[in-house]
C-alpha positions, 0 to 999 in steps of 0.5 A: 132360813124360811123357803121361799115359795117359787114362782113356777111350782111345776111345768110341762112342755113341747106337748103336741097339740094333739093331746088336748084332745087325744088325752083330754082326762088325762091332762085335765088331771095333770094341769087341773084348774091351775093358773099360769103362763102358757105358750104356743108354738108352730113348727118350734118357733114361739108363736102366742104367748099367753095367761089364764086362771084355767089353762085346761079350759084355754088351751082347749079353746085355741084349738078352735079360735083365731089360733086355730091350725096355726100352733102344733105343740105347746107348754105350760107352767103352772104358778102358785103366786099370781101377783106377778103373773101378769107381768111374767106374761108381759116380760115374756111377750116384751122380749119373744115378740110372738107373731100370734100376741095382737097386745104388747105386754105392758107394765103398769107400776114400773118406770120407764127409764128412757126418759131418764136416759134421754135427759141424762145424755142431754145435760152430759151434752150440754155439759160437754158443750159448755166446756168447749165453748166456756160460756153459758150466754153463748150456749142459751142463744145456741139453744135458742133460750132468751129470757121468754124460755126461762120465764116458760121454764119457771112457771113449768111444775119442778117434777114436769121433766121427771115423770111420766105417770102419777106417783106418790110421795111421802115424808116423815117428820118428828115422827108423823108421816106427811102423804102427797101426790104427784100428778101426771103434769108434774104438780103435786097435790096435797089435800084440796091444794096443788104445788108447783115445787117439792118444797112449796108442798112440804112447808104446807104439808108440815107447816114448815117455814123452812125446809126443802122438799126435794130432801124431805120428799121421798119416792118409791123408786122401786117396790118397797123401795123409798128414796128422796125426791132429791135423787129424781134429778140425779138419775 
């Protein structure tokens, strides 16, 4: 079984402040021009957390910038791989919080499942609505929905409700693979046209009579992770 390169290949920590300039060669040979996350800490509380291609270089400018007389020791840990730095450094400043961080960490691929949460609870509360009062007519003149909401909810991109962000789409079909792309509004671009629906854009896209896009469509749910589009309502 091949080894996996880890992420953190080595690391140091809870070193004074004082070092970076006591022993500045000899950290410099240590930590070297390596990339990393690093973090600084005040009276052993987290206070900064941070990422650099030279973290030498870094740590030695926070003893003089706006951090300056507010961090006593430090850590650092240096990485092979940096794709994922970034985000590493996102994680760790989403969940510590630290004072010195003016930035919240942010992730600009993943889903946020909130919104998917919200909606899930929603039709578990209409559902559980509809049970107690057994009458769909009575449960839209409830929730104020004549026949102006559902026309607004037609004319609304399928998709509108279930993303957030932009995201692709791919379908295979007799072995030729199709490619779309689904706007921030919801409408999926093919080409020069646009869709409102997931099928609307299939049958163009493969010059289909018949077909439904919501099972031929698929998502990245996940990193290398493809599913079909259909599985976006049932989360």
């Amino acid at each position: 079984m091949a080894r996996r390169n880890p992420l953190v290949c080595q690391y140091v920590e809870n070193l004074s402040s004082a070092a970076l300039e006591k022993y500045a060669e000899i950290i410099r040979d240590l930590v070297g021009r390596q990339h990393g996350v690093y973090a600084l800490y005040r009276r052993d509380k987290l206070y900064y957390v941070g990422l650099a291609t030279n973290l030498r270089s870094r740590l030695r400018g926070h003893l003089r910038d706006r951090h300056k007389g507010l961090w006593d020791r430090f850590s650092v840990y240096l990485t092979i791989d940096h794709r994922y730095l970034r985000e590493l450094e996102s994680l760790v400043i989403r969940i510590a919080q630290p004072k010195g961080n003016k930035q919240r960490g942010k992730f600009a691929r993943s889903e946020n499942l909130m919104l998917t949460l919200r909606r899930q609870l929603r039709d578990q509360q209409k559902a559980e609505w509809l049970e107690l009062i057994g009458s769909q007519r009575n449960m839209s003149e409830e929730d104020g929905e004549g026949a102006g909401h559902a026309s607004r909810r037609r004319s609304r991109p399928a998709l509108a409700e279930y993303i957030t962000r932009a995201i692709s789409l791919r379908a295979i079909y007799k072995g030729k693979t199709y490619k779309a792309r689904v706007l921030k509004n919801g409408t999926i671009r093919v080409g020069k046209r646009v869709f409102n629906t997931p099928t609307g854009a299939a049958k163009f896209a493969a010059g289909l009579r018949r077909v439904n896009g919501w099972v031929l469509w698929k998502y990245e749910r996940a990193p290398g992770k493809w599913v079909r589009l259909r599985e976006m309502r049932r989360r």
